[in-house]
N, C-alpha and C positions, 0 to 999 in steps of 0.2 A: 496931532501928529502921533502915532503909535511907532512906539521902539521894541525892535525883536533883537534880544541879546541873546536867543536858544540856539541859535545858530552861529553865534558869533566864536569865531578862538578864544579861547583865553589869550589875556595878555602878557608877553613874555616878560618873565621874573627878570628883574635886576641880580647880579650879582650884589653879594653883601659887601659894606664898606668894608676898607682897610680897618675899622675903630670895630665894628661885629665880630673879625675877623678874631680881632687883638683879643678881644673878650672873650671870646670862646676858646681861644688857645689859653687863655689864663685859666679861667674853669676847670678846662678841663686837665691841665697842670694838676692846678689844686684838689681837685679826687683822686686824681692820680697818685698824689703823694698821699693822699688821705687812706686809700686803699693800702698804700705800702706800711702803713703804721697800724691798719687794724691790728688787734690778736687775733688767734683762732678760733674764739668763740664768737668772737662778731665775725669772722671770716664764715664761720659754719651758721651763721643767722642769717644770710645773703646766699648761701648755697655754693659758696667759693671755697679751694682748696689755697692753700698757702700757694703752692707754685701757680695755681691761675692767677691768681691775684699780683704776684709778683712778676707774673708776664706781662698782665697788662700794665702794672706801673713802670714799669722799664721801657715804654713802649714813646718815643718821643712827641713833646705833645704838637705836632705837626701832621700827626697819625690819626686823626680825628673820625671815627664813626663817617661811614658815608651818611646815612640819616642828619647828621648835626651837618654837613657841607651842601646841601639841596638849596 
């Protein structure tokens, strides 16, 4: 018996659990704060100004990247 998958859809993603969900809002909490405590020379080692850096850590972490929510 020969199987042709070349043709086939792909099969549709699950949304991630409620426990993925949790993780990934904690994560990304915690860079977030991590970002808000660099100085300015590790701010300037990443290519961030003070004010980028403090927008995005002000930014609630419910706000997640569309890339991290796929």
């Amino acid at each position: 018996m020969t199987v042709l998958t070349a043709n086939c859809p792909a099969a549709p993603r699950s949304s991630p659990s409620f426990w993925t969900r949790l993780r990934t809002a904690s994560a990304l909490a915690r860079q977030r704060h991590a970002l808000a405590c660099m100085d300015d020379d590790m701010l300037r080692d990443i290519g961030l100004t003070r004010s980028q850096a403090m927008t995005e850590a002000r930014r609630p972490f419910w706000d997640a990247p569309r890339h991290w929510r796929a």
